[in-house]
MARBA-3410 file (N, C-alpha, C, O; in Angstrom, 1 decimal):
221
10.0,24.9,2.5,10.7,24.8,1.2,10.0,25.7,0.2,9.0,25.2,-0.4 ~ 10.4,26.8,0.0,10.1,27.7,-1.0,11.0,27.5,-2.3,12.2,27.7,-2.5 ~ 9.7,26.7,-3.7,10.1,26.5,-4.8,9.4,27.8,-6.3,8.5,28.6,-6.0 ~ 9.8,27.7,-7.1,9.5,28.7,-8.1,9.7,27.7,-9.3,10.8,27.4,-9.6 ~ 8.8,27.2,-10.0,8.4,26.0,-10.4,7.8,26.5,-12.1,6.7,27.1,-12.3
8.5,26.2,-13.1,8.4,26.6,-15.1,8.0,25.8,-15.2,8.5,24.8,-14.7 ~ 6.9,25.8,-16.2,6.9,24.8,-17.3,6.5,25.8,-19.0,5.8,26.7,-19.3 ~ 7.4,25.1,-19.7,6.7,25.6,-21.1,6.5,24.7,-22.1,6.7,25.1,-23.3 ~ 6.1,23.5,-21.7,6.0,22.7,-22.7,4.9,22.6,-23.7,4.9,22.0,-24.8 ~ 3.8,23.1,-23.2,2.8,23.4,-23.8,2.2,25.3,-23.9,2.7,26.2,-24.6
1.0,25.3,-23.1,1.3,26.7,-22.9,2.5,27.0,-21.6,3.1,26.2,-21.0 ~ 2.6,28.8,-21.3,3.8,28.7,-20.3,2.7,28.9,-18.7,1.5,29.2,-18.7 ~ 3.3,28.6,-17.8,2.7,28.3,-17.2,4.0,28.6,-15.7,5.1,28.1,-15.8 ~ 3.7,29.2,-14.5,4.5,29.4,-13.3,3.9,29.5,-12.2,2.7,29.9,-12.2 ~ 4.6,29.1,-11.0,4.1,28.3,-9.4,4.7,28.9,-8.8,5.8,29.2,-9.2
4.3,29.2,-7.5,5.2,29.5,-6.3,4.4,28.8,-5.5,3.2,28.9,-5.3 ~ 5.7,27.7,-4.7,4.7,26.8,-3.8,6.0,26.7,-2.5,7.2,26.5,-2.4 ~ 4.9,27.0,-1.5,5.4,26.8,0.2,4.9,25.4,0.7,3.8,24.9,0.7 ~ 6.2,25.1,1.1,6.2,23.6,1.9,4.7,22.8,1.4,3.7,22.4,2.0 ~ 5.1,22.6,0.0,4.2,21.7,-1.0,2.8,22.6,-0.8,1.9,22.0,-1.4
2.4,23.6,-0.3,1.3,24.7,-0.8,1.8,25.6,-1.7,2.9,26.1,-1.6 ~ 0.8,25.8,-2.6,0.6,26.8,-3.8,0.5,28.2,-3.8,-0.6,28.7,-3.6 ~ 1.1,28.6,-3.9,0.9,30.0,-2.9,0.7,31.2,-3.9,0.0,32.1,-3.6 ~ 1.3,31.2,-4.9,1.1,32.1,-6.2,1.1,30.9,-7.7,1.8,29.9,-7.9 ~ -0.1,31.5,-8.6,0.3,30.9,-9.7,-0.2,31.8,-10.7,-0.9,32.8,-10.6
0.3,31.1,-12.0,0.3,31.6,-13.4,0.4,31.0,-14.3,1.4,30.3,-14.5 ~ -1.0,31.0,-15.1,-0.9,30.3,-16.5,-1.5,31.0,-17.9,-2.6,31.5,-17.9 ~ -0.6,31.0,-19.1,-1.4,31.6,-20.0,-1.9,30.6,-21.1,-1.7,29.4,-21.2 ~ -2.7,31.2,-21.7,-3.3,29.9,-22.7,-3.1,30.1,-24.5,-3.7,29.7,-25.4 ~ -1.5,31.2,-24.4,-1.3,31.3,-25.4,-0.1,30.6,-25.8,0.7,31.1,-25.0
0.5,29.7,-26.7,0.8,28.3,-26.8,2.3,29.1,-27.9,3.2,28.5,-28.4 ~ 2.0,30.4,-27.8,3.3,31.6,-28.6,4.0,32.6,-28.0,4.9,33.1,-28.7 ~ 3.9,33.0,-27.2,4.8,33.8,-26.7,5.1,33.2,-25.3,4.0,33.3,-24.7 ~ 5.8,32.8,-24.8,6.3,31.8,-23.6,7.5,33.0,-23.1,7.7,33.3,-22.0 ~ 8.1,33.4,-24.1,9.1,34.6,-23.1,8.8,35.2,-23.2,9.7,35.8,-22.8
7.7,36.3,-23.6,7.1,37.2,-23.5,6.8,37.4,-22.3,7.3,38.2,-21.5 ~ 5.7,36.2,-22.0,5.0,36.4,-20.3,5.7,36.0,-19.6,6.1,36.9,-18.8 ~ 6.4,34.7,-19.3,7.1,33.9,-18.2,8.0,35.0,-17.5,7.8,35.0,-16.3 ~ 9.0,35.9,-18.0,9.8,36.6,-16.8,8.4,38.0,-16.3,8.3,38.0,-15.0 ~ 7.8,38.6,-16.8,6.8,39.5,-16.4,6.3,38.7,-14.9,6.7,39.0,-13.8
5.0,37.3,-15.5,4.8,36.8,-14.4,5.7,36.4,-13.0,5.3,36.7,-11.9 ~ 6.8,35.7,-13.2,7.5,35.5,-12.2,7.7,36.8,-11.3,7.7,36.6,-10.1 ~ 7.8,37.9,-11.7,8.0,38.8,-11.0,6.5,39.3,-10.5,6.1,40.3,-9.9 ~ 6.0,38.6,-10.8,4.4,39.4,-10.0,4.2,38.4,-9.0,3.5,38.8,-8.0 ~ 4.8,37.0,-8.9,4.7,35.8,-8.3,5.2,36.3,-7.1,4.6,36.3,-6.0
6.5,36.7,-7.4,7.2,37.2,-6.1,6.8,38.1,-5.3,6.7,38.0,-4.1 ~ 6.5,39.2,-6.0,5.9,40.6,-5.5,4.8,40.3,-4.7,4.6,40.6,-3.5 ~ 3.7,39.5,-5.8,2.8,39.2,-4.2,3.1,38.2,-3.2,2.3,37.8,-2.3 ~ 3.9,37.9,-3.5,4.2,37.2,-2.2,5.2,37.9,-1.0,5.1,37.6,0.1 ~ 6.0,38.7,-1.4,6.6,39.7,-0.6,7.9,39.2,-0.5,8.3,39.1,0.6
8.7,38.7,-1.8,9.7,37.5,-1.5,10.2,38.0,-2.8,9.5,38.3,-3.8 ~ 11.8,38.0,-2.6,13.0,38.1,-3.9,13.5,36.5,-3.9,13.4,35.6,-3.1 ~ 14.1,36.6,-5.1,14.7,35.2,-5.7,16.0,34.7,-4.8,16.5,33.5,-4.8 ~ 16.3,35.4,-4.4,17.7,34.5,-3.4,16.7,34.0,-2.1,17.1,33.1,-1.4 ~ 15.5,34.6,-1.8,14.7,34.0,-0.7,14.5,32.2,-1.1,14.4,31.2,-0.3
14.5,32.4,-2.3,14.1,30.5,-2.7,15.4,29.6,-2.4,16.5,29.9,-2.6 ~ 14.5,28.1,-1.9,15.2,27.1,-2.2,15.5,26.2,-3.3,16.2,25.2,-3.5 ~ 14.9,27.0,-4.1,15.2,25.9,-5.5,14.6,26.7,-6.6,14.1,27.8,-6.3 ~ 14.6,26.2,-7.9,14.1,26.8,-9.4,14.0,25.1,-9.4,14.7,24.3,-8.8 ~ 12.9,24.7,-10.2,12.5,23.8,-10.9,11.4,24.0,-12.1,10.3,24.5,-12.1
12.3,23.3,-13.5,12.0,23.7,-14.7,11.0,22.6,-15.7,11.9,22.1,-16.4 ~ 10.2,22.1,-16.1,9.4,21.1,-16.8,10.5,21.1,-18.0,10.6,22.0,-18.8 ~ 11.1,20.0,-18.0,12.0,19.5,-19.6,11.4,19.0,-20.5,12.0,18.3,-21.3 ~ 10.0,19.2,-20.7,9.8,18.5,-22.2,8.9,17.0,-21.5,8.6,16.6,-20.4 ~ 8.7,16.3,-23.1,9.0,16.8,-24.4,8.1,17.9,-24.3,7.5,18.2,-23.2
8.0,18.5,-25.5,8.0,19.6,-26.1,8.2,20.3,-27.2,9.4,20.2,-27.1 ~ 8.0,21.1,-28.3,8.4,21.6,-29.4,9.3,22.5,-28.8,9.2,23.3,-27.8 ~ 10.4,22.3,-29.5,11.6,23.1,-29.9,11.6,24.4,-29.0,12.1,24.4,-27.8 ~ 11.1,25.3,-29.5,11.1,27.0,-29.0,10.2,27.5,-28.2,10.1,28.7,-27.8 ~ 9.5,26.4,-28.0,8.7,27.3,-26.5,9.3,26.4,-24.9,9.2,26.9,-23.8
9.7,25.1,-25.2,10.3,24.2,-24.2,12.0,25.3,-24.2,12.4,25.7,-23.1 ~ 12.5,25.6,-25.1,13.9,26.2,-24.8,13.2,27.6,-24.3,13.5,27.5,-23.1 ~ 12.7,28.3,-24.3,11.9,29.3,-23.1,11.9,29.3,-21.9,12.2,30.2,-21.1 ~ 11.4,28.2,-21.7,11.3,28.2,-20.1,12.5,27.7,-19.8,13.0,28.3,-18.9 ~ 13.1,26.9,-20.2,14.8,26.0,-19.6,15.9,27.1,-19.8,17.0,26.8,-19.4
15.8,28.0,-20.2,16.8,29.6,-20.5,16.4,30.5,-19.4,17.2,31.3,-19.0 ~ 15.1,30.4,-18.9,14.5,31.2,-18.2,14.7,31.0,-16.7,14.7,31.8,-15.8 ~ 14.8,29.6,-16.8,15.0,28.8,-15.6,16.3,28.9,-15.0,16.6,29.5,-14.0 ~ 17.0,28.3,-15.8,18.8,28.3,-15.5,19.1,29.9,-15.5,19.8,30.1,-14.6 ~ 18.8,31.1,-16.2,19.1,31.9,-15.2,18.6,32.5,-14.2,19.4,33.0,-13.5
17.3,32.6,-13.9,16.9,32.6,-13.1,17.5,32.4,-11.6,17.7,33.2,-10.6 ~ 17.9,30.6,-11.7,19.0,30.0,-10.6,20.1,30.7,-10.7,20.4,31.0,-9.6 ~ 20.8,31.1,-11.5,22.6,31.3,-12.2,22.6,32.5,-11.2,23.3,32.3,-10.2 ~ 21.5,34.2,-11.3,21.1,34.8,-11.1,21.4,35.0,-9.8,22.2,35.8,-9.4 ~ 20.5,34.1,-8.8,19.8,34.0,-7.9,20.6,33.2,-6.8,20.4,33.3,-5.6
21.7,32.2,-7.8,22.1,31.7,-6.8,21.4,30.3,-5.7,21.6,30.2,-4.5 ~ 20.8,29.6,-6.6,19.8,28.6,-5.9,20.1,27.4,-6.6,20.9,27.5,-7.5 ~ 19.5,25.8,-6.1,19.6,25.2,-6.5,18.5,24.9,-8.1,17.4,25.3,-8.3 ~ 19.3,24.3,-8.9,18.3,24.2,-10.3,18.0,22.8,-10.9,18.7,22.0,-11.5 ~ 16.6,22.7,-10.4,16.4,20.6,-10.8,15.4,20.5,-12.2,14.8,21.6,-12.6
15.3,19.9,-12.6,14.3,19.4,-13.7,13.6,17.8,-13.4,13.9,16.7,-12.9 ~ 12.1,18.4,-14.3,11.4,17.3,-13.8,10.7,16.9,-15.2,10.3,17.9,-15.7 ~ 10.6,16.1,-15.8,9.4,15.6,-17.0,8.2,16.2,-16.9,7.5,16.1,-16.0 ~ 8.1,16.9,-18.2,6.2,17.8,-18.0,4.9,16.5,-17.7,3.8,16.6,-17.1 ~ 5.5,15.4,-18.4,4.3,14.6,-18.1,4.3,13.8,-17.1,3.5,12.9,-17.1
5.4,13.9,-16.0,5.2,13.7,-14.9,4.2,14.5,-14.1,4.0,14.1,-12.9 ~ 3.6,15.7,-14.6,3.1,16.6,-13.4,1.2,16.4,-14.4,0.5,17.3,-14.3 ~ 0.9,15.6,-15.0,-0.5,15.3,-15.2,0.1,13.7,-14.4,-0.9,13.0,-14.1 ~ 1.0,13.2,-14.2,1.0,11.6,-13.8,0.4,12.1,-12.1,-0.6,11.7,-11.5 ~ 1.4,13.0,-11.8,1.2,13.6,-10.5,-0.5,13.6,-9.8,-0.9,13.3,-8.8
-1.0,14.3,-11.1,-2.4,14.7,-11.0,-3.1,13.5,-11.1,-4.0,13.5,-10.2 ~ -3.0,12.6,-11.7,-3.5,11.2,-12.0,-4.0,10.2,-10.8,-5.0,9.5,-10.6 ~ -2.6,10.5,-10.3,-2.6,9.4,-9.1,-3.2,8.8,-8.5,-3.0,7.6,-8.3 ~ -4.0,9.5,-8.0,-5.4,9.0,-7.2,-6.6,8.6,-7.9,-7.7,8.2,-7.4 ~ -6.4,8.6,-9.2,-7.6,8.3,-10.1,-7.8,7.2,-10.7,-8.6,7.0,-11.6
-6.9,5.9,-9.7,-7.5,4.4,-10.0,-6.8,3.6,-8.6,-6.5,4.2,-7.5 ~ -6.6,2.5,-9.0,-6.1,1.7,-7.9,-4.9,1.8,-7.3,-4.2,2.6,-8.0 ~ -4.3,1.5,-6.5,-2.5,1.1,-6.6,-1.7,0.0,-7.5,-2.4,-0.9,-7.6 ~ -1.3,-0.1,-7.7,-0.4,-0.4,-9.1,-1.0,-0.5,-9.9,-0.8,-1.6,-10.4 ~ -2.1,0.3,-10.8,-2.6,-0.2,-11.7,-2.1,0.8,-12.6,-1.9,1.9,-12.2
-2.0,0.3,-14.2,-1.1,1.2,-14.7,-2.2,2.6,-16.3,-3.3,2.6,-16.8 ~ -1.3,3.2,-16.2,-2.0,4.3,-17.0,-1.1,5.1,-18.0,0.1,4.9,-18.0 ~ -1.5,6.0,-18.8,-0.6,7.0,-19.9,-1.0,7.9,-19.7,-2.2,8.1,-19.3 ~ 0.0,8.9,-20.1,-0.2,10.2,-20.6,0.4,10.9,-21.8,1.5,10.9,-22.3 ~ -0.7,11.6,-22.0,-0.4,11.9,-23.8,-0.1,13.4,-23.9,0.1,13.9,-22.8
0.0,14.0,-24.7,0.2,15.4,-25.0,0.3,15.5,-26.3,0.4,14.5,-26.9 ~ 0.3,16.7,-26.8,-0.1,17.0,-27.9,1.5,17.3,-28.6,2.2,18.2,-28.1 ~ 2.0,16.3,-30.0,3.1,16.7,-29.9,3.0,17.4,-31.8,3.9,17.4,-32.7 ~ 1.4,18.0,-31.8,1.7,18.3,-33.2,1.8,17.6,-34.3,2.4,16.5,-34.1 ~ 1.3,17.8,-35.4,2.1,16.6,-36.7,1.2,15.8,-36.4,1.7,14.9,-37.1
0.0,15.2,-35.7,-1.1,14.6,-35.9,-0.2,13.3,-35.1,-0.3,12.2,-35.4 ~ 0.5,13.9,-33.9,1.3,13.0,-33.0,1.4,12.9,-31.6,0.5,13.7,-31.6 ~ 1.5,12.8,-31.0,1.3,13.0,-29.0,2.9,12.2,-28.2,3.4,11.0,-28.2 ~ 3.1,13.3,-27.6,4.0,12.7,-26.6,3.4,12.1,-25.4,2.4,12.7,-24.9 ~ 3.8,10.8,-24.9,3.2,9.8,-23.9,4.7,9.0,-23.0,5.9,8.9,-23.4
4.0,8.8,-21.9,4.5,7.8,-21.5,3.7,6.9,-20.9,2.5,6.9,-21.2 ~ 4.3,5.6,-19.8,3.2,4.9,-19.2,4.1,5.0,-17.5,5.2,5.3,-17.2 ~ 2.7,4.6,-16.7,3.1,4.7,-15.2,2.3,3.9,-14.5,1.2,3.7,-14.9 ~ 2.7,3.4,-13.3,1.9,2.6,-12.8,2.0,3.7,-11.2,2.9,4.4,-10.8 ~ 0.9,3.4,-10.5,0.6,3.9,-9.3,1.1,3.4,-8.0,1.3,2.2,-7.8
1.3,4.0,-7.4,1.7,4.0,-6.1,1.2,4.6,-4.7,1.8,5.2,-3.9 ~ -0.1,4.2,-4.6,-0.8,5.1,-3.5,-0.4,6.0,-3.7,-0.4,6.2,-5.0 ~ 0.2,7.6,-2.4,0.3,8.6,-2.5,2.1,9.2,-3.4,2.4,10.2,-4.1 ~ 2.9,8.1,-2.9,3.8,8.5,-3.3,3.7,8.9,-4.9,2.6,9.0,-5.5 ~ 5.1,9.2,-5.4,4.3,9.6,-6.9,4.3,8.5,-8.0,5.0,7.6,-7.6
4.1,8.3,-8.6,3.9,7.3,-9.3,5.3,6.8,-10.6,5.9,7.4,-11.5 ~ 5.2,5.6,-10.3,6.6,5.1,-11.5,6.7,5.0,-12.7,5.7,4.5,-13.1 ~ 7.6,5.2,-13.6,7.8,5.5,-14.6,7.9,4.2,-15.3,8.7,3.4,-14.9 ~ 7.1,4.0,-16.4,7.4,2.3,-16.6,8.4,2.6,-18.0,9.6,2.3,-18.1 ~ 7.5,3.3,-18.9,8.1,3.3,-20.1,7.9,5.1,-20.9,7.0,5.9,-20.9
9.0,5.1,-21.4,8.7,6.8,-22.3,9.7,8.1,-21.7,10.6,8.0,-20.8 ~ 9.5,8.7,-22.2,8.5,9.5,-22.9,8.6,9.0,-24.8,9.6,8.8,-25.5 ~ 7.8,8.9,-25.0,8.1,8.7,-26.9,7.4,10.0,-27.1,7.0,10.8,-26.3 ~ 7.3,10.0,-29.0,6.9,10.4,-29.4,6.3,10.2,-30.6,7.1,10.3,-31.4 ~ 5.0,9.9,-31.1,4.5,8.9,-32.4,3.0,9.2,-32.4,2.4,9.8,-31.5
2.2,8.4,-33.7,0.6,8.3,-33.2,-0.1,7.6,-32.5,0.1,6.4,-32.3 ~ -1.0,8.3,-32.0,-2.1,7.8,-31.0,-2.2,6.0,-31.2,-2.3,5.3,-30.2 ~ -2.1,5.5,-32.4,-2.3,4.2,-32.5,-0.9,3.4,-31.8,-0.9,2.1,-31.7 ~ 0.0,4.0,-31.5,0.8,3.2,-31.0,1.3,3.6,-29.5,2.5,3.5,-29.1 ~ -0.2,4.1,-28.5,0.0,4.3,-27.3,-0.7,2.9,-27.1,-1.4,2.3,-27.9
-0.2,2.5,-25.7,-1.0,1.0,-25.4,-2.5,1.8,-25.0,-2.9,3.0,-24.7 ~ -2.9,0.4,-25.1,-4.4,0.4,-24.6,-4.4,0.2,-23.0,-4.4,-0.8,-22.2 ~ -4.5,1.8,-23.0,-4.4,2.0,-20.9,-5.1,3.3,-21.2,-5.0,4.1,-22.1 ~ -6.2,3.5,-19.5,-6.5,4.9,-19.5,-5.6,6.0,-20.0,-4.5,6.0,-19.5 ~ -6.0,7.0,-20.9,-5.1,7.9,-20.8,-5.3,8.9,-20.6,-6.5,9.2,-20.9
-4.5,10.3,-20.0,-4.8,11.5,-19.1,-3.6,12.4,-20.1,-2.6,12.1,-20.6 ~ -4.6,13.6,-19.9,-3.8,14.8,-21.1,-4.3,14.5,-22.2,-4.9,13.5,-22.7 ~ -3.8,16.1,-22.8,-4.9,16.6,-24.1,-4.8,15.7,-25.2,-5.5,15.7,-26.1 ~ -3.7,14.9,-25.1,-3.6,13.6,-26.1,-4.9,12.7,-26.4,-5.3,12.3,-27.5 ~ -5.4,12.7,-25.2,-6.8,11.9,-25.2,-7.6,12.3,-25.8,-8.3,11.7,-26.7
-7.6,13.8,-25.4,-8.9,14.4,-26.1,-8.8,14.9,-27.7,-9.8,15.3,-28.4 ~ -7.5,14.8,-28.1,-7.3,15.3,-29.4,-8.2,13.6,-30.7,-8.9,13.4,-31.7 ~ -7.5,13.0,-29.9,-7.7,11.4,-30.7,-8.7,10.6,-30.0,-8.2,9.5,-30.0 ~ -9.9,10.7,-29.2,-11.0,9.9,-28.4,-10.9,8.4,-29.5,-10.5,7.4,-29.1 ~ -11.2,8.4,-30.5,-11.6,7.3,-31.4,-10.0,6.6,-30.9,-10.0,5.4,-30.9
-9.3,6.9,-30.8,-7.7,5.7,-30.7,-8.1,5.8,-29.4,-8.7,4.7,-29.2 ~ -8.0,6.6,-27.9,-7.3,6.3,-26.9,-8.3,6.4,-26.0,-9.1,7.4,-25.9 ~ -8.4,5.1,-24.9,-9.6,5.6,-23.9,-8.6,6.7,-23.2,-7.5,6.8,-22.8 ~ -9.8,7.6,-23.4,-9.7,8.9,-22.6,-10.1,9.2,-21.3,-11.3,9.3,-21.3 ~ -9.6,9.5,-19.8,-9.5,9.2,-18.8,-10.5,10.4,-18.4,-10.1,11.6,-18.6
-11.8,10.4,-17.9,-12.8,11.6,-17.9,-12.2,12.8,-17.0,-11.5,12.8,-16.0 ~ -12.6,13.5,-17.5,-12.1,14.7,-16.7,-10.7,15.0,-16.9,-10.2,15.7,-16.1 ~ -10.2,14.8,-17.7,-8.6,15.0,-18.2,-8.3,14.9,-19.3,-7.2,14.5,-19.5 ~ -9.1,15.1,-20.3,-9.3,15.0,-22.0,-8.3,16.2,-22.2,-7.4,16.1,-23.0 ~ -8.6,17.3,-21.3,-8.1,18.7,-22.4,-6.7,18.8,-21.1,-5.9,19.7,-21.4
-6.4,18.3,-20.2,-5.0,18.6,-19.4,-3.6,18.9,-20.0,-3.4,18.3,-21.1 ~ -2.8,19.6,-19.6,-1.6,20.0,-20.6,-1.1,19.6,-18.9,-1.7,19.1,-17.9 ~ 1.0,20.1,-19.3,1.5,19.9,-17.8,1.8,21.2,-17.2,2.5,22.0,-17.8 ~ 1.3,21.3,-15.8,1.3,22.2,-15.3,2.6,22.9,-14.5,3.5,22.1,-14.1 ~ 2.8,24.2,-14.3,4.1,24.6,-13.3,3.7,24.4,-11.4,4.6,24.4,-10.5
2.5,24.3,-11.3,1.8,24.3,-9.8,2.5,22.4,-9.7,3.1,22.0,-8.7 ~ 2.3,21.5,-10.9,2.6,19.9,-10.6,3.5,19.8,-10.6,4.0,19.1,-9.8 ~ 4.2,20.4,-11.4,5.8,20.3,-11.8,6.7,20.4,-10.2,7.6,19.7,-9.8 ~ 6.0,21.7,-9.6,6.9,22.0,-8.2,6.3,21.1,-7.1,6.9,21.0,-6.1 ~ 5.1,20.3,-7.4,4.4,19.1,-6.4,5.6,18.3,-7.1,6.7,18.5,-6.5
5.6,17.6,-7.8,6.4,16.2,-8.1,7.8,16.7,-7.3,8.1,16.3,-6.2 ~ 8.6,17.7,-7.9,9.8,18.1,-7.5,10.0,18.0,-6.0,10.9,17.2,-5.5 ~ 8.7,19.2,-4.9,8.7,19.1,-3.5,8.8,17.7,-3.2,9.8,17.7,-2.4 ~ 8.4,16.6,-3.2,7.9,15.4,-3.0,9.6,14.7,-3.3,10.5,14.5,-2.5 ~ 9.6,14.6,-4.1,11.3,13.9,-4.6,12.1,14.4,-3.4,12.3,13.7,-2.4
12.6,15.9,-3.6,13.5,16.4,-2.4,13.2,16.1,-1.4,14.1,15.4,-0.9 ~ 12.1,16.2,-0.6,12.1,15.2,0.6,12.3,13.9,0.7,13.3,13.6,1.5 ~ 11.9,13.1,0.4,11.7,11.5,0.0,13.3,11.3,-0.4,13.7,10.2,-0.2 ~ 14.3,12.3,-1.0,15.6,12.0,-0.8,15.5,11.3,-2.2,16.4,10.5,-2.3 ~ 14.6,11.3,-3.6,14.9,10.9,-4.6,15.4,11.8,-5.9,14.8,12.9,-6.1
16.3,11.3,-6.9,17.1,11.6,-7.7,16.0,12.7,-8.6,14.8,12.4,-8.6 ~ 16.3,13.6,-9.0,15.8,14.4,-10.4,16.6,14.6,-11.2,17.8,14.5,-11.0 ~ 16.0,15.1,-12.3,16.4,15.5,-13.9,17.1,16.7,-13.6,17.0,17.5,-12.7 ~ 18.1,16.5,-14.7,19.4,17.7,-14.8,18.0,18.9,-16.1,16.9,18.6,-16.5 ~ 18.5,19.9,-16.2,17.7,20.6,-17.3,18.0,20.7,-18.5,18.0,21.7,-19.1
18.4,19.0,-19.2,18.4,18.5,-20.6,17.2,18.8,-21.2,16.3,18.4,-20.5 ~ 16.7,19.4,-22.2,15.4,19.7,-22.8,15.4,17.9,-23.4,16.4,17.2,-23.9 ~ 13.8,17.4,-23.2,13.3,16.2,-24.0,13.2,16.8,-25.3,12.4,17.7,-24.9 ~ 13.4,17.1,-26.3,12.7,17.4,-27.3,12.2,16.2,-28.3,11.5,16.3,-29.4 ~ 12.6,15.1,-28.0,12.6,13.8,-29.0,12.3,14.1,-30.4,11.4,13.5,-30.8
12.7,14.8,-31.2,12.5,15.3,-32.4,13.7,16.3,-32.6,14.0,17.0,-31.7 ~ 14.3,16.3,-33.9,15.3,17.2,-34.4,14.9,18.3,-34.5,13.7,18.5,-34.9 ~ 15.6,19.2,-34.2,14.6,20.5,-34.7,14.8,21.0,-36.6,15.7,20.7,-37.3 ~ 13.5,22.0,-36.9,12.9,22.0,-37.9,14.1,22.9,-38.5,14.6,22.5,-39.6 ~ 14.5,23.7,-38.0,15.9,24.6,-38.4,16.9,23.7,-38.6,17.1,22.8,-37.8
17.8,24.0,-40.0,18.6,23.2,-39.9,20.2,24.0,-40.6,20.0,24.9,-41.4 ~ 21.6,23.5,-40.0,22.5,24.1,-40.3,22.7,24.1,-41.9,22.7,22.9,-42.4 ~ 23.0,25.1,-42.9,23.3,24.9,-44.3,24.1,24.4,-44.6,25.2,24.5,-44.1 ~ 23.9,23.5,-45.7,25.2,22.8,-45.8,26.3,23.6,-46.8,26.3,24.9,-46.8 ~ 27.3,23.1,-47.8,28.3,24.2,-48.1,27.5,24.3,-49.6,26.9,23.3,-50.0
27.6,25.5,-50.4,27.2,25.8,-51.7,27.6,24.8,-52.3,28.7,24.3,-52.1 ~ 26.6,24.3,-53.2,27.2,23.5,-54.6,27.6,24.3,-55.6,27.2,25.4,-55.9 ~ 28.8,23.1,-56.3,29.6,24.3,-57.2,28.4,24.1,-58.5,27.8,23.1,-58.9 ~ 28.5,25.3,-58.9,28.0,25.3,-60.3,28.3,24.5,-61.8,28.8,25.3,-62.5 ~ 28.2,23.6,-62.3,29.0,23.4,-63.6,28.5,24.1,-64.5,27.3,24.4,-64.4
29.1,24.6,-65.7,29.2,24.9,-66.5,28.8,23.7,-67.8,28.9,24.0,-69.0
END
C-alpha cells in the first residue's frame, strides 16, 4: 500500500510510506510558508522514489486542529492532489499521529494527552488511553484552551514543553509537533484493521481571525 501522507498543522511536513515503511520524507521547521514547500517537496518524494501520483493508493491529509492558514495548506493541497490523481482521499487528526508515537510509552490502558501549541498562550489536546500495539483510543477532544484545564495525565507534544510548570511533561516529547511519516502510520493501520477515518473537514476549533464586513453605517447628520 503506497500512501503520500500531509500534515500542516504545525510546521509542513510530508511522507511516502510502503506497506507501513517510510520510504521518502519531508519536514520543514518553518511554521510560514506551508505552500511554498509542500507541492515542491511532494514532487521530490516521488522522484526519488521513481513513482507518479496515480501510482498511489491513497493521499492522507492531518486535519487539524490547527491555525486557520497553514492547516487550509495542506487540506487544498491534499484534495487536489487526490482530485488530480485520481486516488482515494482520507483524513486523520494531527494529534493522533504524536498519540501514534506515544503508544508504547506506558502501560496498556493507561491513559495520556497530547498538547500542541495552539498560540494565544493556549494548546490544542486531547486524551487517549492505550492499546498495546493497536492504535490507541480516543477518550476525549480535541479542545482547545489553557494548559490549566488539560487533566492531570502524562502529556506528549510541544504543549508540554511550552507550559512544564502546568503539565507533566512526558520526557522525550516536550518539543513533538504532528508529523506526516505518523499521520500515514495511523492511516496505514486503520485501512487494514478495516476501521472508519476522517473526511478532510479542517479541526480548526476557533473562528477565524478574518472576518466578513458587515454593511456601512449610515451617517447622521
Amino acid at each position: 500500500m503506497l500512501i503520500l501522507a500531509l500534515d500542516t498543522s504545525a510546521a509542513a511536513s510530508a511522507a511516502l510510506l510502503d506497506d507501513g515503511v517510510v520510504a521518502q520524507r519531508f519536514s520543514s521547521t518553518d511554521t510560514r510558508a506551508h505552500a511554498e514547500v509542500l507541492a515542491p517537496a511532494v514532487q521530490s518524494l516521488l522522484a526519488a522514489a521513481g513513482l507518479a501520483g496515480r501510482d498511489l493508493d491513497a493521499v492522507v491529509a492531518g486535519v487539524g486542529p490547527g491555525p486557520f492558514t497553514g492547516l487550509r495548506a495542506g487540506l487544498v493541497a491534499a484534495r487536489t492532489l487526490a482530485f488530480v490523481w485520481d486516488v482515494p482521499l482520507h483524513g486523520v487528526m494531527s494529534l493522533d499521529a504524536i498519540a501514534y508515537d506515544a503508544r508504547a510509552d506506558g502501560p496498556e490502558g493507561s491513559e495520556f494527552v497530547v498538547a500542541t501549541d495552539a498560540r494565544r498562550s493556549e494548546v490544542y489536546w486531547a486524551r487517549y488511553a492505550r492499546r498495546g500495539n493497536d492504535l490507541p483510543s480516543l477518550l476525549d477532544g480535541p479542545h482547545v484552551g489553557t494548559a490549566a484545564n488539560v487533566p492531570d495525565l502524562p502529556v506528549y507534544g510541544r504543549g508540554a514543553g511550552l507550559y512544564p510548570e502546568m503539565l507533566a511533561a512526558a520526557r522525550g516529547f516536550e518539543a513533538a509537533n504532528p508529523d506526516a511519516a505518523s499521520i500515514g502510520l495511523v492511516a496505514r493501520q486503520a485501512l487494514v484493521q478495516g476501521l472508519p477515518l476522517r473526511d478532510t473537514t479542517p479541526l480548526y476549533l476557533r473562528e477565524s481571525d478574518a472576518k466578513v464586513p458587515g454593511p456601512r453605517k449610515r451617517a447622521t447628520l
